[in-house]
C-alpha positions as CSV (number, residue, x, y, z in Angstrom):
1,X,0.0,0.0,0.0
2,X,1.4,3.8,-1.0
3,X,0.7,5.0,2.6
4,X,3.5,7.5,2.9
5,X,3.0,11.3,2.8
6,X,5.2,13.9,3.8
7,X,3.5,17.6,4.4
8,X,6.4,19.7,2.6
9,X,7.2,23.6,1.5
10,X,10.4,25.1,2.1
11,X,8.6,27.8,3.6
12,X,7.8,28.3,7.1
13,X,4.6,29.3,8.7
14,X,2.4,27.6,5.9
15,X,0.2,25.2,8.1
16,X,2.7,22.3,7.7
17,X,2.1,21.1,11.3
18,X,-1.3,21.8,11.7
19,X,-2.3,20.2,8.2
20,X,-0.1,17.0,9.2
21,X,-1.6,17.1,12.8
22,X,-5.3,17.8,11.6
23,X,-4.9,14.7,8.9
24,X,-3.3,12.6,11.2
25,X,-6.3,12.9,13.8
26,X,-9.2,12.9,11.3
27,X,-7.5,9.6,9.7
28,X,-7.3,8.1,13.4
29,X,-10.9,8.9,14.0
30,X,-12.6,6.9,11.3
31,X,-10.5,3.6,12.6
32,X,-7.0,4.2,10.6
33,X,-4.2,3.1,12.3
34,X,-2.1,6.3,11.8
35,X,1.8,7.1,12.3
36,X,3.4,10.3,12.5
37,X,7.2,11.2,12.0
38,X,8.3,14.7,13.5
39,X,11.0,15.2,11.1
40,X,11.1,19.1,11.8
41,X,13.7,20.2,14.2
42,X,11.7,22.8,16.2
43,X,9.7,19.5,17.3
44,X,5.8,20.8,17.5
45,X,4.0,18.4,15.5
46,X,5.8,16.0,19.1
47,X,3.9,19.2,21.0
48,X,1.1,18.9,19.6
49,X,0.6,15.2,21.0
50,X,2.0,15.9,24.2
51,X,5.7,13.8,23.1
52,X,8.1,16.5,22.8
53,X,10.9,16.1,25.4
54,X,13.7,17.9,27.0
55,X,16.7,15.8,25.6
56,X,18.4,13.6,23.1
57,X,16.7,10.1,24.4
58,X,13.3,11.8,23.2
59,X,14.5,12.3,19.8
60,X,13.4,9.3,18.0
61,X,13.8,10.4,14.7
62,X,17.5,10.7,15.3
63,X,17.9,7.2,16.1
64,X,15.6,6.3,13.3
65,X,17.5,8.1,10.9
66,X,20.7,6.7,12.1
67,X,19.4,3.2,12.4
68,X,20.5,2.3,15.8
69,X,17.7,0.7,17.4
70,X,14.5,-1.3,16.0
71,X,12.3,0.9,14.3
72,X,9.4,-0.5,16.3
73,X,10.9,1.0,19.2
74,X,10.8,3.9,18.1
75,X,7.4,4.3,18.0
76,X,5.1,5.9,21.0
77,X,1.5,6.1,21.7
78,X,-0.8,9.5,21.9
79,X,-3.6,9.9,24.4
80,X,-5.8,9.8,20.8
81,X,-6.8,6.6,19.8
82,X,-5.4,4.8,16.7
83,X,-2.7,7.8,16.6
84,X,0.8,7.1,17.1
85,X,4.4,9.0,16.8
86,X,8.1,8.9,16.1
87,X,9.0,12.4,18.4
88,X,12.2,14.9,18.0
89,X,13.1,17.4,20.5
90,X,13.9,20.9,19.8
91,X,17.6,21.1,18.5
92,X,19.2,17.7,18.7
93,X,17.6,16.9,14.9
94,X,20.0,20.1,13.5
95,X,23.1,18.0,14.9
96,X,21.8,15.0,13.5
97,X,21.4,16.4,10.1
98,X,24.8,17.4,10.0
99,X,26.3,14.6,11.1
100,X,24.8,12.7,8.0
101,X,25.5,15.2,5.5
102,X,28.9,14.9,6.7
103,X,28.8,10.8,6.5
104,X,30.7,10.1,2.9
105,X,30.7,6.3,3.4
106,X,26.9,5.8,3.6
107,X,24.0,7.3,1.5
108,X,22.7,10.0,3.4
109,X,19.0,10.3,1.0
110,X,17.4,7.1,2.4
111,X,18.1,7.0,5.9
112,X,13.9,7.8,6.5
113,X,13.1,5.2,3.8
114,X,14.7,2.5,5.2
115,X,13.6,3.3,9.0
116,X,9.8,3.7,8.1
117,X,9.8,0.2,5.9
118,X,9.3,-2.0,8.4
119,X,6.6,0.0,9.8
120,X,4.4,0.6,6.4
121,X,2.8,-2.7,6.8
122,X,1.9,-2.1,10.8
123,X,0.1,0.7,9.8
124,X,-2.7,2.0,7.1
125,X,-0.6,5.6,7.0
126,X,2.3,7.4,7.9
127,X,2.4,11.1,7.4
128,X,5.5,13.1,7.6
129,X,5.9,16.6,9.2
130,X,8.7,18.4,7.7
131,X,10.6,21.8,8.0
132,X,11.1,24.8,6.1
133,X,14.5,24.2,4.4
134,X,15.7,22.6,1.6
135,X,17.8,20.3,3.6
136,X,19.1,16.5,3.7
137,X,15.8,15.8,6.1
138,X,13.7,16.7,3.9
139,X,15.4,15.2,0.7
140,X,14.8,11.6,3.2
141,X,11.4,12.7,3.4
142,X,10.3,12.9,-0.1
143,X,12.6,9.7,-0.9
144,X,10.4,7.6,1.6
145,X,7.3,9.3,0.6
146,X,4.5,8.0,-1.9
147,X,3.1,11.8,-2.0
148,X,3.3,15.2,-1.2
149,X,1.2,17.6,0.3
150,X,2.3,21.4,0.1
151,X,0.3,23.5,2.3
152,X,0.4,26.7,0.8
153,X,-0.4,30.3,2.9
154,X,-1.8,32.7,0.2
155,X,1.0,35.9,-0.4
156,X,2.2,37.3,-3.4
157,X,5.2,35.0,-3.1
158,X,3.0,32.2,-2.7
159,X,4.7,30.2,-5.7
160,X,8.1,30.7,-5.2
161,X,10.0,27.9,-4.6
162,X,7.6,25.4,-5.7
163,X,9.3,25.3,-9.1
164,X,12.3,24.3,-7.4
165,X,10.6,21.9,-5.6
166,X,9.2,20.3,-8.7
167,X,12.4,20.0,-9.9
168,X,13.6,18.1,-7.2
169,X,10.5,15.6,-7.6
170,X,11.4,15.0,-10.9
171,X,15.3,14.2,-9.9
172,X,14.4,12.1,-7.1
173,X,11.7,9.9,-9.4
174,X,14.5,9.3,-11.9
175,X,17.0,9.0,-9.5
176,X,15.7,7.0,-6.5
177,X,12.0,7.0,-6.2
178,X,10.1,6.5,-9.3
179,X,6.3,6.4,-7.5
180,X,6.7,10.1,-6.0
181,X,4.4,12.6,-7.0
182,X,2.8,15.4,-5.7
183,X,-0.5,14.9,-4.5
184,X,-1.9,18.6,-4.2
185,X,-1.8,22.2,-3.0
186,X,-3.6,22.8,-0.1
187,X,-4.1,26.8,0.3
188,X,-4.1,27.3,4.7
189,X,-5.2,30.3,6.5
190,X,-7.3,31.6,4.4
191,X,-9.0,35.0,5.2
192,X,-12.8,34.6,3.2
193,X,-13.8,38.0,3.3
194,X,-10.5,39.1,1.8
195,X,-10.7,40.2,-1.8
196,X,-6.6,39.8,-1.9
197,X,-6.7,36.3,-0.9
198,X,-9.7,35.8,-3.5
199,X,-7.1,37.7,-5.8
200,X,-4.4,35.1,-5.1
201,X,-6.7,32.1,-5.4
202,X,-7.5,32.7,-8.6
203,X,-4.4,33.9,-9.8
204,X,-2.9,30.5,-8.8
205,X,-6.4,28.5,-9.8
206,X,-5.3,29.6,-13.6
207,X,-1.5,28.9,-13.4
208,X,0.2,26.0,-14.4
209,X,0.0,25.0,-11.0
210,X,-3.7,24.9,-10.6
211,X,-4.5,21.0,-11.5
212,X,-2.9,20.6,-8.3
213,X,-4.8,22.8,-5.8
214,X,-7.1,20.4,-3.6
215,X,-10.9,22.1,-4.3
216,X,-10.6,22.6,0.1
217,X,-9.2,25.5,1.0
218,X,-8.5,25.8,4.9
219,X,-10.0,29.1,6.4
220,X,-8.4,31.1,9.2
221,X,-9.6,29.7,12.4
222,X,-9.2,30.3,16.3
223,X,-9.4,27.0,17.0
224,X,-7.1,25.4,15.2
225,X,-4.5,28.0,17.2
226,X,-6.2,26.9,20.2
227,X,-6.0,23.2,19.7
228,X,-2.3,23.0,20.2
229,X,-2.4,23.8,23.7
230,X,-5.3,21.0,24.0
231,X,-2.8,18.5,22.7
232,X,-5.3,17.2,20.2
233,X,-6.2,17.8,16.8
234,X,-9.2,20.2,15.7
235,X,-11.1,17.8,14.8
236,X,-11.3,16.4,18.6
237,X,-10.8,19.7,20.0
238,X,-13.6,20.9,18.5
239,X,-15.9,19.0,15.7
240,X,-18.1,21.5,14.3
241,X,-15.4,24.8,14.1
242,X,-14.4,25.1,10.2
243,X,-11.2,24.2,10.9
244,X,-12.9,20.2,11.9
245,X,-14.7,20.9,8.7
246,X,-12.4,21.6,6.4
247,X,-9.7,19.5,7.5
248,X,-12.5,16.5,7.2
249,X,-13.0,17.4,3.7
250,X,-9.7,17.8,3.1
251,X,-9.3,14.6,4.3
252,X,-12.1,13.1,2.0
253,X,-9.9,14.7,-0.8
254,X,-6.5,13.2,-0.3
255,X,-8.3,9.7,0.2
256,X,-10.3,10.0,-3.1
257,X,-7.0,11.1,-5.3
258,X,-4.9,8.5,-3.2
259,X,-7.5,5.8,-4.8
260,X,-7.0,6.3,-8.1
């Protein structure tokens, strides 16, 4: 099963956490048996579930990435049912990263792949929460990954980058991982009664990009700033705010393009 999908933009402040979070929850409460890998160094999507620790024995994904214990180990419970994690802790991922970009004796681009493989038939998906850099982590990421996400906040810069990060799809398909593809554009915090943001939607709806957008769009929402401090997702946090709703149908979305 093609169950692996990273949440990716080389931006920051996009929604990567909260789109990965908001999935992760919405999967877990219709009975899927859900994993997720904190494979950002500041370590919230780990908040967010109440796993983020202090120090380096919390920082799973380290020892994932440098395969030094069982994979299966590696993996904690959540207080949320069917929801579980591979947690970093704030900092100790940066060392990590260099360490394997300075490794010349081992390939450094499939350190994730290999770690999350003997997990992929243990559970029915395993999304990935990644940073905002173009960096070796995140090369790992879209490696091991079956599809993309790219949560996208609406700005006139909105589309910068992403050609650069199609590029790197198309090298990493020839190169390594032929299945990768981008699943969709997801545009996050969106203002409705803003004529810019209807501006921007449109102006990316009719760009070579717009095939891609997901036909959700996530609107601006106290709760889903809220929900963080709750350790759950919106969706549990609370059911009938629009971020719940849109994050459900986003999540009806991603299933229905993941089927065909």
């Amino acid at each position: 099963m093609k169950n692996v999908i990273s949440f990716i933009n080389f931006k920051g402040g996009v929604g990567k956490t909260t789109s990965t979070i908001s999935i992760a929850g919405e999967l877990s409460s219709r009975g899927y048996k859900v994993l997720i890998v904190d494979l950002d160094p500041s370590g919230n999507l780990s908040s967010a579930v109440g796993r983020k620790g202090d120090n380096k024995e919390m920082d799973h994904t380290s020892k994932l990435l440098k395969g030094v214990e069982n994979p299966s180990d590696l993996v904690l419970s959540t207080d949320i049912e069917n929801l579980f994690i591979i947690p970093t802790c704030s900092g100790n991922l940066t060392r990590t990263m260099r360490e394997i970009q300075s490794e010349s004796f081992r390939r450094t681009d499939i350190r994730l792949k290999k770690g999350l493989e003997p997990l992929q038939d243990t559970f029915d998906y395993i999304l990935v929460d990644c940073g905002p850099s173009d960096n070796i982590l995140n090369l790992n990421a879209m490696t091991a990954s079956d599809n993309l996400i790219v949560p996208m906040r609406l700005e006139k810069y909105s589309l910068e980058g992403f050609d650069y990060l199609q590029e790197m799809v198309f090298a990493i398909k020839e190169e390594t991982n032929p299945e990768l593809k981008i699943l969709g554009i997801v545009e996050t915090m969106y203002k409705t009664r803003s004529a810019l943001y209807k501006e921007l939607h449109e102006s990316i709806q009719n760009s070579q990009f717009g095939n891609l957008l997901f036909n959700t769009i996530i609107r601006q929402n106290s709760k889903m700033e809220e929900s963080p401090f709750a350790e759950l997702p919106v969706c549990l946090y609370d059911k009938k705010s629009n971020g719940a709703i849109d994050y459900k149908d986003l999540t009806d979305e991603i299933l229905e393009r993941m089927s065909k």
